[in-house]
KOLDO-600736 format. One record per residue (C-alpha): x, y, z. Coordinates in steps of 0.05 Angstrom, whole numbers, padded with zeros to 5 digits, always signed. Layout:
REM KOLDO-600736
XYZ/...
***
This chain:
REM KOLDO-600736
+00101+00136-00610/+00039+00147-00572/+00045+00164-00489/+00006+00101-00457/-00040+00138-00402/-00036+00101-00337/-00102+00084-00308/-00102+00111-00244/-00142+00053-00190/-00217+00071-00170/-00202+00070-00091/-00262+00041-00048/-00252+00072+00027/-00290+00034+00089/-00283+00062+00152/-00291+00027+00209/-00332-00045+00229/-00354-00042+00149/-00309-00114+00156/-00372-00138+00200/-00426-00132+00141/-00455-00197+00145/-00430-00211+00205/-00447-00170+00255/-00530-00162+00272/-00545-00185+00205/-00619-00172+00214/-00605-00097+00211/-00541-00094+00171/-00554-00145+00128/-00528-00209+00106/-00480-00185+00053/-00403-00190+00062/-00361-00131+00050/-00324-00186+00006/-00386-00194-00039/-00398-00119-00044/-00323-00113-00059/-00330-00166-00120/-00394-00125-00147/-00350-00066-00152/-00306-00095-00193/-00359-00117-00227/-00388-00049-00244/-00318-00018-00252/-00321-00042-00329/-00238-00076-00318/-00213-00013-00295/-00168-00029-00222/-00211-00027-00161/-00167-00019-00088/-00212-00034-00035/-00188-00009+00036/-00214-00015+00102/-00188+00003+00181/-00211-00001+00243/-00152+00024+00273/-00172+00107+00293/-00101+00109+00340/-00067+00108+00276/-00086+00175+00264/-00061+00200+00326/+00006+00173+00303/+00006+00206+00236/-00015+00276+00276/+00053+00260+00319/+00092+00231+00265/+00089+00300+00233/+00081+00352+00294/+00155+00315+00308/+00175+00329+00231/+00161+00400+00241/+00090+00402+00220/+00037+00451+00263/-00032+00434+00288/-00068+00495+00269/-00123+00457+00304/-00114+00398+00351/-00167+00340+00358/-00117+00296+00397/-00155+00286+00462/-00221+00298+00451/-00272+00267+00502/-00351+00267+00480/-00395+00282+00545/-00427+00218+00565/-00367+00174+00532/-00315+00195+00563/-00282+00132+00565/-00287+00123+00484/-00229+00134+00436/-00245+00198+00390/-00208+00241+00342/-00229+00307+00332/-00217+00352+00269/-00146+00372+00265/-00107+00423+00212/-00035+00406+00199/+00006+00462+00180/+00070+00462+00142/+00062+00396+00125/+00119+00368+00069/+00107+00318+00018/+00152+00267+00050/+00114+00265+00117/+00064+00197+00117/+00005+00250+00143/+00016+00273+00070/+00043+00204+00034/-00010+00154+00072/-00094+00161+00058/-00113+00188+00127/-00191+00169+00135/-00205+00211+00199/-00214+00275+00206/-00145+00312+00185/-00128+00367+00138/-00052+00371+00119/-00037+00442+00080/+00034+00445+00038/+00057+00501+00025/+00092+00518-00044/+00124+00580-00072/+00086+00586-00146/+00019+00572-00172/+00063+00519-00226/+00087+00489-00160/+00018+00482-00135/-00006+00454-00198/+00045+00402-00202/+00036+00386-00125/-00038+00374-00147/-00022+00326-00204/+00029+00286-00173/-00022+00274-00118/-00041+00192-00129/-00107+00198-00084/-00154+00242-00140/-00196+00288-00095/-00143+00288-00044/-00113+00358-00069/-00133+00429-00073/-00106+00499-00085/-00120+00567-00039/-00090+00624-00068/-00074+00686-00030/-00102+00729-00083/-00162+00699-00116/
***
């Protein structure tokens, strides 16, 4: 009997205030809704699942950096904190490299739209390659290899 291939969703990210389109100066951002835009995806995506997915909220990426600093994971490079000269009262996330980061930690599990890197580590290329495949978020995996 044939292997039915699951069709893997076509995820839509929107970052933050895209839930204002249409809303929010609509002279300049225009008058469309991100819920019509959503709808002409699906449109275009032919019947194959569309996940839209949308946040405003940037301190949840400071709790996925903690969540896994606390689970043993190490900022190779730390954008907790950062201030921007002339905004210093603004809320900003800087790029940040987790280390050592397992596959059970939500930096890993969760889609993290900010700017964070989370590198596992694995002891084979076959390991790597099945880390890579079991990976639900498409681009959302590479491989470095020490020697090539």
């Amino acid at each position: 009997m044939p292997t039915k291939t699951k069709i893997r969703p076509i995820y839509i990210l929107n970052g933050p205030n895209l839930n204002r389109l249409g809303k929010r100066e609509p002279e300049i951002y225009s008058t469309t809704t991100l819920a019509q835009i959503e709808s002409q995806c699906r449109e275009e995506a032919g019947g194959a699942p569309v996940e839209f997915r949308q946040s405003n909220s940037e301190p949840q990426i400071i709790d996925w950096i903690h969540e896994a600093i606390d689970a043993g994971a190490v900022a190779v490079v730390d954008g907790r904190g950062l201030t921007v000269d002339g905004f210093e009262n603004g809320f900003y996330v800087g790029p940040t490299i987790l280390d050592n980061v397992t596959t059970d930690m939500r930096a890993y599990t969760d889609e993290v739209f900010g700017p964070l890197l989370t590198v596992v580590r694995v002891d084979s290329y076959e390991e790597a390659i099945e880390l890579v495949n079991s990976s639900p978020f498409a681009n959302g995996a590479a491989i470095f290899t020490g020697p090539g």
